[in-house]
C-alpha positions in Angstrom: 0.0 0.0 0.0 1.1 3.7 -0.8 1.3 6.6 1.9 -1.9 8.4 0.6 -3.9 5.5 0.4 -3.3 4.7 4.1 -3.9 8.5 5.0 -7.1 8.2 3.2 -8.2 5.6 4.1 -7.9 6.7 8.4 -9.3 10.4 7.2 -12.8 8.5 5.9 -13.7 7.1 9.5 -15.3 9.9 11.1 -13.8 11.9 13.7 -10.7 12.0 12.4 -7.9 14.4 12.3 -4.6 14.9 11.1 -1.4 16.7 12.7 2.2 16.7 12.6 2.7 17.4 16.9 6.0 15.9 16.9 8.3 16.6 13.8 7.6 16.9 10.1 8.3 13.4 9.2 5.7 11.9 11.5 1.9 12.3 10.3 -0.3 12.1 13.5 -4.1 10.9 13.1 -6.1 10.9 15.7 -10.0 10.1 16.7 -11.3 12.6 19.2 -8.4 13.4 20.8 -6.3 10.3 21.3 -3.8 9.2 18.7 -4.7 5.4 16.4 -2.7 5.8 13.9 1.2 7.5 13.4 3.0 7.2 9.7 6.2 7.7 9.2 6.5 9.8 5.8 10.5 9.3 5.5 10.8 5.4 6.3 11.3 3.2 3.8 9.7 0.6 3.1 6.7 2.5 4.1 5.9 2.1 8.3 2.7 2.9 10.2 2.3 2.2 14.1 -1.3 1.0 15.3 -2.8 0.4 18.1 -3.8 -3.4 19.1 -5.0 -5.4 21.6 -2.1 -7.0 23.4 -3.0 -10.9 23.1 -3.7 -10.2 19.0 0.2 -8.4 19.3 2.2 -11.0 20.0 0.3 -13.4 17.6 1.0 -11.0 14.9 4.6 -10.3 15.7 4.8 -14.3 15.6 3.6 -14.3 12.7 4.8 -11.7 10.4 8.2 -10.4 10.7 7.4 -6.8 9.8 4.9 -6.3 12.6 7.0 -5.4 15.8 6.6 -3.1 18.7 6.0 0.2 18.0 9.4 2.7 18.9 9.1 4.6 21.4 5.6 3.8 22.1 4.1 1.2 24.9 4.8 -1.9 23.0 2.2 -3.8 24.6 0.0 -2.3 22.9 1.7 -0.4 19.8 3.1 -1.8 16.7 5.2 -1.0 13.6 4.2 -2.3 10.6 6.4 -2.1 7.9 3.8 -2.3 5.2 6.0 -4.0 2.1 5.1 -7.7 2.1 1.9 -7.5 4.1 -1.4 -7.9 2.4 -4.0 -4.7 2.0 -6.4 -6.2 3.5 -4.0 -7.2 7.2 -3.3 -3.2 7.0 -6.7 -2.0 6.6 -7.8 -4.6 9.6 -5.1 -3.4 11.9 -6.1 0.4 11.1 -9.8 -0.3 11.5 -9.0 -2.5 14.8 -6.6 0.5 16.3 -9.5 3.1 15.2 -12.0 0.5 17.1 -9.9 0.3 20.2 -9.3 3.8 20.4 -12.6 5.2 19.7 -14.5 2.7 22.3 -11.4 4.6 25.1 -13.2 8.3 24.5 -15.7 9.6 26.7 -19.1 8.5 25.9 -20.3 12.3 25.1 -17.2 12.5 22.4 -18.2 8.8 21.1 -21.8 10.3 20.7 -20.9 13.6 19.7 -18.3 12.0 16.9 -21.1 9.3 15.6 -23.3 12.0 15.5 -21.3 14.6 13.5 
């Protein structure tokens, strides 16, 4: 998968935004006001860190030797994902799982008031 079709691809869930709070190489999207999905515009091959549920973590780091835990993130429940070699449909999962996860952690008035927007 290419960089823009990641980025759209998290922009078109709803609630979504997109920042660059930590440098210019690190594009920052985020559902209400906690952070799913970071992409790192100057790695190559091409890298995103996700959010996942911890048990699912290690099965996938098992399992695929470009999924690892995340740098400089809690890597119980952040990974890397180094997208070359992986199959679109695995990415897409682990974005729409991280959005999940993340979105089901806001407040219920900012769940409401982002499903309702």
């Amino acid at each position: 998968m290419e960089i823009e079709e990641i980025r759209e691809y998290g922009l078109n869930k709803k609630g979504v935004t997109e920042s660059f709070p930590f440098d210019n190489e690190t594009l920052v999207m985020k559902v209400g006001t906690k952070i799913f999905m970071m992409i790192s515009l100057e790695s190559n091959p091409l890298s995103v860190n996700v959010k996942t549920d911890p048990e699912w973590s290690q099965e996938l780091r098992e399992q695929y030797p470009q999924i690892t835990g995340a740098y400089h993130m809690n890597k119980t429940h952040w990974n890397s994902v180094m997208t070359e070699g992986l199959k679109k449909e695995l990415i897409l999962t682990l974005i729409d799982h991280s959005y999940d996860l993340v979105f089901l952690s806001l407040t219920k008035k900012i769940r409401e008031e982002i499903t309702n927007s």
